[in-house]
N, C-alpha and C positions, 0 to 999 in steps of 0.2 A: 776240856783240857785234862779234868781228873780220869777220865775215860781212858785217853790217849795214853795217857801212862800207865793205868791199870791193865792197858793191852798188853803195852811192851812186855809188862812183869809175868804178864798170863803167860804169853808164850814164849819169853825165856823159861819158866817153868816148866810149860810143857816141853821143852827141848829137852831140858835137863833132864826130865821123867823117862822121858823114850831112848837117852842116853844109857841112864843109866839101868833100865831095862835090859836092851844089849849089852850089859856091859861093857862097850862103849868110851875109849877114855878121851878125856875134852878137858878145854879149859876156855872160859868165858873171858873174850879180848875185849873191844874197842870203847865205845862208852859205857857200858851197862861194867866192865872190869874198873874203868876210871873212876865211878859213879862210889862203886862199890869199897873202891879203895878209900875217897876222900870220906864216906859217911863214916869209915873208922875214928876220924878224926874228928869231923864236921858234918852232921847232917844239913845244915841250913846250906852248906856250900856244895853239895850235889846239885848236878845238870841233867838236866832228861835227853835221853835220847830217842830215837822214834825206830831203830831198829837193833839184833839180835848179830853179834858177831863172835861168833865158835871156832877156836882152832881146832883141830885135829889132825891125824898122821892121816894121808893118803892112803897108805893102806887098809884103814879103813872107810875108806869114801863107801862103800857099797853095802855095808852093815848101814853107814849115815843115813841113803838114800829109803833103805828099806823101816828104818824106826823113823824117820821123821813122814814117812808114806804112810806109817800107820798110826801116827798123831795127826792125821789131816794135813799136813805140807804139801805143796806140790812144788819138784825141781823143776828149776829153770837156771839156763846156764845164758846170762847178760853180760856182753862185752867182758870174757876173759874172767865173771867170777860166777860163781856159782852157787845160788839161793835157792831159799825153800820159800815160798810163797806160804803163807796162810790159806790157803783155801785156795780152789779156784778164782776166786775175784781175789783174792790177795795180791797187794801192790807192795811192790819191789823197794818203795822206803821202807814198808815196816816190815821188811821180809829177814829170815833168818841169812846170813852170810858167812859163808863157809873161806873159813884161813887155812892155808894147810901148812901144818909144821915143815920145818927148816926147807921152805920156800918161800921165793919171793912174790907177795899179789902182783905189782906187776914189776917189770922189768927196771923201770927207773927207781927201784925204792933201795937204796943205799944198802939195806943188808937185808939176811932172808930171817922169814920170824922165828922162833925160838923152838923147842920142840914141845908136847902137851905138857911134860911131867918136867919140872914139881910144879905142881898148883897149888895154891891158897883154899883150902875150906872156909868160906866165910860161913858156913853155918846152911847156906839153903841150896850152892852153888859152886865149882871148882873153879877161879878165878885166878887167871895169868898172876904170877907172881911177880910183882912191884919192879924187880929190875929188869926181868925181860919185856914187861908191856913198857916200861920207860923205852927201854931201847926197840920196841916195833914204831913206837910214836914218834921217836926221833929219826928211826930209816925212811917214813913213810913220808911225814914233815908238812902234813896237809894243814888248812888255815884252822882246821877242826881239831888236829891233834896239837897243833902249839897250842889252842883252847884248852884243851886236855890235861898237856903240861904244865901248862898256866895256874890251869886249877891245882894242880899236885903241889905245884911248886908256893902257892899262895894258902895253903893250910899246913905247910911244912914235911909234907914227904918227900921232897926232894929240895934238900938246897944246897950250899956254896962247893960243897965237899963232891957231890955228886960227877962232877963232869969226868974225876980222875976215873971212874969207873968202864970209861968206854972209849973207844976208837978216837982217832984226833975228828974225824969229820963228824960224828957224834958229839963229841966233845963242846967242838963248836959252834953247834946248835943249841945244846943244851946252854952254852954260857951266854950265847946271844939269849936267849929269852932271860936269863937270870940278871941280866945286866938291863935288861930292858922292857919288865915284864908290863909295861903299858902299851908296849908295839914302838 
């Protein structure tokens, strides 16, 4: 188990390396952003996750392709997203996952995500900044990211005030979960 997590962290690092070699600009989204956000608060209340999710602009997809080629990734484009495998045997849960700014991953996700910049420096890592990853979580609305939420919303980064912040169909997501954070 300590293994499994000391992966994820290895090769978010190494993405981040090869990132920011190319100069490169990115910002670290889905759970490793979430993770990142509550230890400011609460380290006991971080969740592990088992893969690597980077936004970036499309236009540079081809810079991506070429530093994370030369940190050992290999592309593989799986039902409409597009990952960097660890290695040749590298498997597609713990695989790097490519977001691309102001689009939508897929077609049914409520809004498109945010674009790279402003990002949060947490110190190791450029991590989506708090109200845009709130609202890719809320467009996207999977059982994983209400988890997400949930955790946000139960160490106090996001509470009652928050829903005025976004779209009504956002809105009222974000208030179902605050009204009913046990499910």
């Amino acid at each position: 188990m300590v293994k499994a997590v000391e992966d994820v962290r290895k090769r978010l690092l190494r993405v981040v390396a090869a990132f920011k070699s190319a100069g490169i600009p990115y910002a670290i989204a889905g759970g490793n952003a979430v993770a990142s956000w509550v230890a400011t608060i609460d380290k006991g209340a971080v969740r592990n996750t088992t893969d690597v999710d980077v936004l970036i602009r499309r236009a540079d997809f081809d810079r991506v392709k070429s530093a994370l080629a030369s940190a050992g990734f290999v592309h593989r484009h799986v039902a409409g997203i597009d990952a960097f495998l660890d290695g040749s045997q590298g498997s597609f849960r713990e695989a790097v996952h490519i977001l691309f700014a102001t689009e939508k991953v897929r077609p049914t996700d409520a809004w498109p995500n945010p674009d790279v910049v402003p990002a949060f420096d947490n110190g190791d890592f450029d991590v989506l900044e708090l109200e845009p990853l709130v609202r890719v979580k809320l467009s996207v609305f999977r059982r994983k990211d209400q988890v997400h939420l949930l955790d946000m919303i139960e160490v106090g980064l996001i509470d009652a005030s928050w829903p005025t912040r976004f779209p009504p169909d956002l809105a009222n997501r974000l208030q179902l979960l605050l009204d009913t954070p046990e499910g």
